[in-house]
Every structure is written in C-alpha cells, then in structure tokens.
C-alpha positions as a printed Julia matrix, in Angstrom:
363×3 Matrix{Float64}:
   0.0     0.0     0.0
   1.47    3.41   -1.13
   1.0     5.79    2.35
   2.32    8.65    0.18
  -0.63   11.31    0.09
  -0.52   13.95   -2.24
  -2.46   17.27   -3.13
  -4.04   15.31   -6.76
  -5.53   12.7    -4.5
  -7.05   15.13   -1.93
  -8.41   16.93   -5.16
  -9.53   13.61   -6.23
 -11.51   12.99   -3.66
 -12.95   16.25   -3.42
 -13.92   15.76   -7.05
 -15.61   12.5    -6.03
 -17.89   13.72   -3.51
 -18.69   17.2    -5.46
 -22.7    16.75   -5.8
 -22.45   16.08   -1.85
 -20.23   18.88   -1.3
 -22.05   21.67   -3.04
 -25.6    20.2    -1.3
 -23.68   20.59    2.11
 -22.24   23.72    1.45
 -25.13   24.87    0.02
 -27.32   23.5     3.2
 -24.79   25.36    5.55
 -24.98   29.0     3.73
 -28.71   28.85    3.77
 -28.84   27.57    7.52
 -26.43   30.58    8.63
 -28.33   33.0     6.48
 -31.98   31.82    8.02
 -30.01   31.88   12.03
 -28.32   35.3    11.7
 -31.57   36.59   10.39
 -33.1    35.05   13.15
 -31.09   36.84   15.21
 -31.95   39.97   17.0
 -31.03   43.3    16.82
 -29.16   45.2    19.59
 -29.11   48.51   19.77
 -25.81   50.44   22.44
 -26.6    53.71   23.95
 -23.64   55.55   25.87
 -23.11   58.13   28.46
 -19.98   59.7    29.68
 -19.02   61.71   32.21
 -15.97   62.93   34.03
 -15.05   62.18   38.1
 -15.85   65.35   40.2
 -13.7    66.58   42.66
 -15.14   65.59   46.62
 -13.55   69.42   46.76
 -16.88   70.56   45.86
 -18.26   69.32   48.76
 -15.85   70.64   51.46
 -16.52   73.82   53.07
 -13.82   76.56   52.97
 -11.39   76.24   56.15
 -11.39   78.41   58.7
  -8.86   81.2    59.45
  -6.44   79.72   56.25
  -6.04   81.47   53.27
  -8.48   80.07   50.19
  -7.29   77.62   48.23
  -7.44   76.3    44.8
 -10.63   73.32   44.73
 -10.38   70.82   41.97
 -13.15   70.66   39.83
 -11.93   67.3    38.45
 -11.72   63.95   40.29
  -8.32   62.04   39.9
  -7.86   58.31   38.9
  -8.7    57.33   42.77
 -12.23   59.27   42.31
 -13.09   57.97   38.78
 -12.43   54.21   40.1
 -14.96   55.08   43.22
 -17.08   55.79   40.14
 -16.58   52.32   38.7
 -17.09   50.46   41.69
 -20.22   51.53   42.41
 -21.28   51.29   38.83
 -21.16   47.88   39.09
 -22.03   47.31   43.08
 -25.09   45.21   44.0
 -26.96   47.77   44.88
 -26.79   49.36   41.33
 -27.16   46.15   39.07
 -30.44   45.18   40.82
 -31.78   48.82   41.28
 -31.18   48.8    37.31
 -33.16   45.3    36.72
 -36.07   45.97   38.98
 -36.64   49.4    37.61
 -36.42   48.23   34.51
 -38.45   44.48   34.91
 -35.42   42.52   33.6
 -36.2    39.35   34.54
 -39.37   39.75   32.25
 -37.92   41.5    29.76
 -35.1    38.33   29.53
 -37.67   35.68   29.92
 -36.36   34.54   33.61
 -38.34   32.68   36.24
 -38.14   34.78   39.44
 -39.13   31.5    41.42
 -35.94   29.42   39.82
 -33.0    29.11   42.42
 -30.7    31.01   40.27
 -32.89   33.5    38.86
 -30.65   36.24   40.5
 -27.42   34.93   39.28
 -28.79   34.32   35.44
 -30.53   37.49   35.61
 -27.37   39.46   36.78
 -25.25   37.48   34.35
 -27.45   38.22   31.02
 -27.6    41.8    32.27
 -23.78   42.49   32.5
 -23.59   40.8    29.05
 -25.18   44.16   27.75
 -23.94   46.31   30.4
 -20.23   47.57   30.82
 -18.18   50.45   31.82
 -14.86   51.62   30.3
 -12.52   53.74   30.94
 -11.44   56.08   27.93
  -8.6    57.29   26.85
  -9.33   60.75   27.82
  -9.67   59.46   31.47
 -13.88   59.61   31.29
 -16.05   56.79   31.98
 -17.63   55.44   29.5
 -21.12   53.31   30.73
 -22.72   51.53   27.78
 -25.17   49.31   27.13
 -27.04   47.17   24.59
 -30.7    46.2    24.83
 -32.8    45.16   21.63
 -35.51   47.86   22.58
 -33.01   51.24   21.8
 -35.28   53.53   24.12
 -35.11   50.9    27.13
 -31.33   51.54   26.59
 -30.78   54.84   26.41
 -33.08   55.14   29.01
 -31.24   52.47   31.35
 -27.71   54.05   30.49
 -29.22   57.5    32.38
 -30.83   56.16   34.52
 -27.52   54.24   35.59
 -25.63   57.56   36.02
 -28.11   58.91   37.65
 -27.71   55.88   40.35
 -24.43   56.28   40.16
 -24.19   60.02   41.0
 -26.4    59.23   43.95
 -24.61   56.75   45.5
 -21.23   58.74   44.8
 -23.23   62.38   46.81
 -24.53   59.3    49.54
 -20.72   58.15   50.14
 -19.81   61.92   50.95
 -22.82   63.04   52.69
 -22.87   59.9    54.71
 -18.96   61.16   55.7
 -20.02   64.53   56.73
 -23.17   63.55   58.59
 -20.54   61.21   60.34
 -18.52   64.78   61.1
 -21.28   66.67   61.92
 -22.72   64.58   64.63
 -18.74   64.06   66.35
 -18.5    67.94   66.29
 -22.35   68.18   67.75
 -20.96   65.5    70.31
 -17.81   67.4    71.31
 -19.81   70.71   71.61
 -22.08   69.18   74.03
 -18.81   67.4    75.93
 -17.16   71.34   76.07
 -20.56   72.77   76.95
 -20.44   70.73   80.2
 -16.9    71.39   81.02
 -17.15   75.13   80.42
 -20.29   75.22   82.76
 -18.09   73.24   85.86
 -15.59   74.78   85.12
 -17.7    78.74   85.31
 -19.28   77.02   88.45
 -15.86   76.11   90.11
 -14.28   79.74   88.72
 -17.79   81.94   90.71
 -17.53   79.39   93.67
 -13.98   80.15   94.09
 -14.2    84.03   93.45
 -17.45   84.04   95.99
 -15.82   82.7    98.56
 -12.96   85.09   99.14
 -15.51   88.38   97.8
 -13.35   88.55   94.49
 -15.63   89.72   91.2
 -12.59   90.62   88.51
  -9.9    87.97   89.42
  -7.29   90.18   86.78
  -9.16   93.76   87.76
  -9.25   94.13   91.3
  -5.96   92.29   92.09
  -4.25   94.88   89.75
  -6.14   97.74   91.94
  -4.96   96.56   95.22
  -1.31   96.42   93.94
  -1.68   99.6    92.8
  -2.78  101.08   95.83
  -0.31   99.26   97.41
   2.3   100.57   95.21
   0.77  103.96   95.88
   0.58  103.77   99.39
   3.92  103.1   100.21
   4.88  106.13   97.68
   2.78  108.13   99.36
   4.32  106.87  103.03
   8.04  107.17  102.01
   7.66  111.0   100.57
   5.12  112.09  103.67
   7.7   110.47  106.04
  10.31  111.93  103.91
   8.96  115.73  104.33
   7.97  114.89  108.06
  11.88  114.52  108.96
  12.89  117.59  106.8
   9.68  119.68  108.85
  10.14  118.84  111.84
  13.59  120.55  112.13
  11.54  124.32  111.03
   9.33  125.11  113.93
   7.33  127.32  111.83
   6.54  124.11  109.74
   4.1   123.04  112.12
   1.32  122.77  110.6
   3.0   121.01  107.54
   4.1   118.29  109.94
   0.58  117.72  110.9
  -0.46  117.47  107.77
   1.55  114.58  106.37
   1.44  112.82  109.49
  -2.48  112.75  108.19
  -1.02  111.87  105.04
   1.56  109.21  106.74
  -1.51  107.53  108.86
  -4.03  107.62  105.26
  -1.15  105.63  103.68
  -0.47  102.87  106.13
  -4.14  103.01  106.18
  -4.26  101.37  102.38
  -1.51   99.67  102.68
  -2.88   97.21  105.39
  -6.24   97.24  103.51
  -4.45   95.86  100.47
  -2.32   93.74  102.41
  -5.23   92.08  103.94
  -6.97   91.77  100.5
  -4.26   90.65   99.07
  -3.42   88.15  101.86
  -7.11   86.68  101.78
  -7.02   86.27   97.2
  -3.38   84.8    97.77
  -4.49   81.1    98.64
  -6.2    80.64   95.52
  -5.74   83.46   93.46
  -3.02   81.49   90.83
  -5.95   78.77   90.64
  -8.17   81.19   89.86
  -6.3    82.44   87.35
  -5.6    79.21   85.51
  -9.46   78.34   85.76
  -9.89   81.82   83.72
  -7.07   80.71   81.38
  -8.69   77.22   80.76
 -12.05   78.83   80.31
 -11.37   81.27   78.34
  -9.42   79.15   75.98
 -12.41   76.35   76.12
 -14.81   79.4    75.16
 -12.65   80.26   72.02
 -12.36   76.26   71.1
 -16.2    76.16   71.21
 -16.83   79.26   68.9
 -13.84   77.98   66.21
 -16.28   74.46   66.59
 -19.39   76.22   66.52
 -18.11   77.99   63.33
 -16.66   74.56   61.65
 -20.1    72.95   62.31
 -22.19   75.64   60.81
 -20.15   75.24   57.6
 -20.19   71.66   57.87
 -23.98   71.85   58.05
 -24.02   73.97   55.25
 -22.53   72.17   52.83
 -24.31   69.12   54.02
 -27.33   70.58   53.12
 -26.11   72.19   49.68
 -26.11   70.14   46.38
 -23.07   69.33   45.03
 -22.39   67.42   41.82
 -20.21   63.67   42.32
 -19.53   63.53   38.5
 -18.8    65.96   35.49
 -21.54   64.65   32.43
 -19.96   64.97   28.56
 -22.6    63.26   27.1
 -26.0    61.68   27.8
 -27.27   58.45   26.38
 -29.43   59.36   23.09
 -31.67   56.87   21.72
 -29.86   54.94   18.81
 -30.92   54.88   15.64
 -28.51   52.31   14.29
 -27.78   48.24   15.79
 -24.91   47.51   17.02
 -25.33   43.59   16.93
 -25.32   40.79   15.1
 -22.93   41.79   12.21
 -24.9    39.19    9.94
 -22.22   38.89    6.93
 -19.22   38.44    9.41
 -21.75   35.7    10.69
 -22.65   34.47    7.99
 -19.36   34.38    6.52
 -17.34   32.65    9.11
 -19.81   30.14   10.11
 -20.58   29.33    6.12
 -16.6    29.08    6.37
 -16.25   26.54    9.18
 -19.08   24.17    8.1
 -18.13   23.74    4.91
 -14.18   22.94    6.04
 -15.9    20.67    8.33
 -17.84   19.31    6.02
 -14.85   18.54    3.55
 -12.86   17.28    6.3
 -15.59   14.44    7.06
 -15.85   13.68    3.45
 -11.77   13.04    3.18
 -12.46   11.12    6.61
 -15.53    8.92    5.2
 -13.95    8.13    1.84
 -10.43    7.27    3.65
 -12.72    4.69    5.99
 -14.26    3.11    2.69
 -11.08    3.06    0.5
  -9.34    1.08    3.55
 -12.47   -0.72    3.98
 -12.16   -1.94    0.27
  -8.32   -2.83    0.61
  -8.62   -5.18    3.85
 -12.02   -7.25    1.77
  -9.36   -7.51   -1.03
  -6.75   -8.98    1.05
C-alpha cells in the first residue's frame, strides 16, 4: 500500500464527492443566512461623564487662606465611580426598575434567577474607561429607548450613590462635632461654676481687675508713706513748719491706712488666686475652642445641606438609531466558512474509511 498522500488525491476525492459537497455547502450558507436573520437586533446607547472633585463638597477652612478646589476627580475618584457602577446595589436597582427578569424571559421563582438574571444583564452592560480618562457606561438592549433610558438612569444611580458616600462622611462629622460641643458645653459650665464658687468665697468679682487695683494702691501707698515720712523729717527741724508736719502725718496715717487694707486683700485672694487664674485661662481658651467648633459645624452643616455634583456629564445616552449587533455577513461568513471545512474534512475522513475498507475485503 502506497502511504504517500498527495495534493491530486485530496483533489480527487474532493472531485468525487462534489454533488455532496455543493448540497452541504449549500445547506450550511442557507442555515447561517436563516439563524443570523433570526437573530436579533441590539441597539448600544452611551453616556460619559468625568469624576468630580469631593472638593466641591468641602466647606472653605477656617482662618487659612483660600485655596485652589479641583473641579476634576483624579484616577482614585473615577475608580470610586466604577465600583459603584457595578455594586449590587446598582445592578439590581437597574433590573427591577427596569423588569429585567421579564424583559429576559427569567423565572423569578428558579433558584438562580438572580445569578442568570445578573449574568445576562452584564452581558449588555459595561463600563470603560477612555482614553481621555472619562467613563464610558454603555449598554445594549434590543428595545433602543429601554437603553438609552437604562444608560441614564444608571448615572443617575451612580451620581447618587457617589453624593450618599460623601454626605454619609459629613453627617458622620457633623454629629462628632455636635458630640464634642455638648462634651465642652459641660466642662465650660463646671468649670464657670468652680471659677464663681472660688471668686465668691474670698468676695473677688474681677480675678485680673481688682488684684491689679490693690497692687496699685499698694504701690501707691507706700509712695505716698516714704515722701510724707520723707517731708515729716525735713519739717520737723523748722518750727514754723508746724502745721505742715501735721499734715503729712495725716497723710503718713491715710497711707499705712491702704496699705494694710491691700495687704489684707491681698493676703485673703493669695491662697487661691493662681488657681483662679488658671481656671480663667482654661475657660477662656475652652470658650474660644467652642466658637472655632461652633463655626466649623455651621459650615459643615451647610454644605451638608447644599447640592453638590459627584460627576462631570460629557454626554447623555441618546436613543440609537442604528444596531450595534449581530454583524450578519461576518456571521454568515465565518460560520458558512467553518461548516463547509468541516464538512470537507468528514468527506476526506468517510472516503479514507471506505477506500481502507475496500483494501482489507481484497486482502
């Protein structure tokens, strides 16, 4: 037996089984033609939009010189974006707004409705990132208003979700500033109770005030009692000064006077006069800590309540007027292609079977 095989005997045999050949080939043309046109038409809408800054949603600080706010996200914002386009929470807000597992023929009472529904869904849904750094959400549905109208309304999700993350951070602020307010509210308030408690019980009303008026007319007494005493001694050596004398000894006896009076004030604050003065410290610093708070949470709370926008929009989804899928000749081509290369490759196996069939009878 010659085991050489050569391109005249492949041709050969092509040539033998020619009336089968063109019926199969012609079989498999006409089948591909009648599926692809059975086929049905998808139509893609797209949206795209831009990451916004979370900049936008930040009050101005407070007692710092204005900066410049981004109005654009970076690459960490815009993949926040793509997470929660395709989150849980999105994919199945998207199916039962739009009835999907009618609209795909899908048992809701089957085990794995949620899994088959979620899979045929991503099938026409994606996102993408472009190569102008925008995010691309597309999708493909063979009714081109249901969509367009399921692109938007994704974005729209997704913005919402996006504002939810931030506001959801600043409520989060706003109630630990509220908390700390109330925590410096109480300490001020001992801390005023143990400051007039203090001052009360030693007759003191201006802690800083009236201990700087008692050591001034202390400092003024003794002025007053070293020059009186001073003239006294020069007097008394001028009879005819007599009356002089007299007089600053008045003025010698008013001095001392004062300067036992503040002496004894001063002697009663001095126990508890430097706590005093720390309690005023502490307070008065605790005041200005609650006004700078009081001032952070009002802007807090006002651009909690503000709208801001969590993504830049290029383009909305318009209704298309033009499928997207099935390319029908690139079907119809390549799968006319394969079946008839399978076809000739059973027909060189099925006449190779019979022409060895034929040899071994002959033996």
């Amino acid at each position: 037996m010659n085991n050489q095989y050569s391109l005249a005997d492949f041709i050969a045999q092509i040539l033998k089984w020619k009336k089968e050949l063109l019926i199969i080939s012609a079989a498999i043309i006409t089948v591909s033609i009648v599926g692809s046109l059975l086929l049905p038409n998808y139509y893609k809408a797209e949206t795209t939009f831009y990451a916004a800054s979370p900049d936008l949603a930040k009050p101005i600080p407070i007692g710092g010189d204005e900066k410049d706010v981004r109005i654009y996200g970076d690459d960490k914002d815009l993949d926040r974006l793509f997470t929660i386009a395709s989150s849980h929470e999105v994919l199945f807000y998207l199916i039962d707004s739009f009835k999907l597992y009618e609209h795909y023929d899908i048992d809701r009472d089957h085990p794995k409705a949620k899994f088959k529904v979620k899979e045929e869904f991503l099938e026409n849904y994606k996102t993408i990132k472009t190569k102008y750094g925008a995010l691309q959400l597309i999708v493909e549905d063979t009714d081109p208003k249901m969509a367009a109208d399921i692109a938007n309304t994704a974005r729209t999700k997704i913005e919402n979700i996006a504002q939810l993350v931030v506001k959801s951070s600043q409520k989060n602020l706003i109630d630990n500033y509220e908390n700390n307010l109330k925590i410096k509210k109480i300490q001020s308030d001992t801390l005023a109770n143990r400051l007039r408690r203090g001052k009360a019980s030693v007759g003191l009303f201006d802690t800083w005030g009236q201990t700087g008026m008692y050591n001034k007319m202390l400092s003024d007494a003794e002025s007053d009692l070293e020059d009186a005493k001073g003239k006294i001694s020069v007097y008394k050596n001028y009879p005819s000064f007599r009356d002089s004398v007299i007089k600053y000894m008045a003025v010698v006896q008013g001095a001392e006077g004062k300067k036992v009076k503040s002496l004894t004030e001063m002697e009663r604050y001095a126990p508890i006069l430097s706590d005093l003065k720390q309690m005023e410290s502490e307070l008065s610093r605790l005041y200005d800590q609650i006004s700078l708070d009081k001032e952070r949470l009002k802007q807090l709370s006002a651009s909690y309540n503000a709208k801001f926008t969590a993504l830049h929009i290029i383009e909305t989804a318009e209704v298309p007027v033009q499928k997207s899928r099935p390319k029908r000749s690139i079907i119809v081509v390549l799968s006319s292609l394969i079946g008839i290369m399978f076809s000739f490759l059973a027909v060189l196996i099925i006449d190779n079977i019979k022409t060895a069939d034929i040899l071994n009878k002959n033996k």
